[in-house]
C-alpha positions in Angstrom: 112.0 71.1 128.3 113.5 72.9 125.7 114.6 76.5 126.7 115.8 78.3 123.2 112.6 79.5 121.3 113.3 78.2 118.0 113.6 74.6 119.8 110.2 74.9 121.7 108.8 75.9 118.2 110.4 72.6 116.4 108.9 70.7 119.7 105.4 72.1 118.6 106.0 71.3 114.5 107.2 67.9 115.7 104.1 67.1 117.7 101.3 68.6 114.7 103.0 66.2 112.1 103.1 63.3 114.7 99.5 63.5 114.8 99.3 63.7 111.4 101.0 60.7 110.1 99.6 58.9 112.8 96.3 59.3 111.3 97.0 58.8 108.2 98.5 55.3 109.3 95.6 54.6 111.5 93.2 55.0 108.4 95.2 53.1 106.5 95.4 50.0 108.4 91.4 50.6 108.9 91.4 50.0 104.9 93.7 47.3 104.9 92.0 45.5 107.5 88.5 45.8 105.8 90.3 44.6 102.8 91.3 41.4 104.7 88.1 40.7 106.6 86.6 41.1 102.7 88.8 38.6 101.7 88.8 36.2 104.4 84.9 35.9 104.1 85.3 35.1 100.1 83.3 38.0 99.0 84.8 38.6 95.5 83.1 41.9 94.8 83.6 43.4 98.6 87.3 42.7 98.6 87.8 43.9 95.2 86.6 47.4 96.3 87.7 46.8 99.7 91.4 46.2 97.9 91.0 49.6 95.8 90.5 51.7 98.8 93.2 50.1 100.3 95.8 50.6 97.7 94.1 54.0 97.3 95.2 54.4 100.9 98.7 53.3 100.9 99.0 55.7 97.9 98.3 58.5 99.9 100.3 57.6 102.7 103.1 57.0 100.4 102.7 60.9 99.1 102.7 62.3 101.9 105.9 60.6 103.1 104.4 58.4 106.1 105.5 55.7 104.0 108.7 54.7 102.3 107.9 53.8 98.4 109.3 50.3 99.0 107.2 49.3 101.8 104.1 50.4 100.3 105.1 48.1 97.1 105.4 45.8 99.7 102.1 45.9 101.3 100.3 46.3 98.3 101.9 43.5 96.1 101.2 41.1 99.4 97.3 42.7 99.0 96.9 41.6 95.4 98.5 38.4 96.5 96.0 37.6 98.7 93.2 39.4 96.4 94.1 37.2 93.4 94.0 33.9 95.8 90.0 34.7 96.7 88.8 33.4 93.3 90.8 30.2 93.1 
């Protein structure tokens, strides 16, 4: 345990943002999963909005620094992948 005041204070920041980006992930992956449920059924017109919030989601996350700009163009280019596969 940390003794220097400034350090139990970091400890305290450190913990309120861990919470914070953890559920912002968690309600992110909520929306991708729907998304792939959506798709894995072959309901065009759920997983097309299903797919919106989910992109929507990684947007956010991606703003507010949970994740890096590259790994959301990662997840959401292998979204659209699989979004653009339900039709054919």
């Amino acid at each position: 345990m940390a003794n220097i005041k400034s350090a139990k204070k970091r400890i305290k920041v450190i913990a309120k943002k861990t919470l914070r980006n953890k559920i912002i992930k968690s309600s992110t992956k909520t929306a991708v999963k729907k998304f792939i449920a959506a798709a894995q059924t072959g309901q065009k017109e759920d997983a097309v909005l299903a797919f919106g919030k989910a992109v929507s989601a990684i947007d956010r996350a991606t703003s507010k620094g949970v994740y890096h700009r590259n790994t959301a163009a990662r997840k959401k280019s292998r979204l659209a992948k699989m979004a653009n596969s339900i039709g054919a």
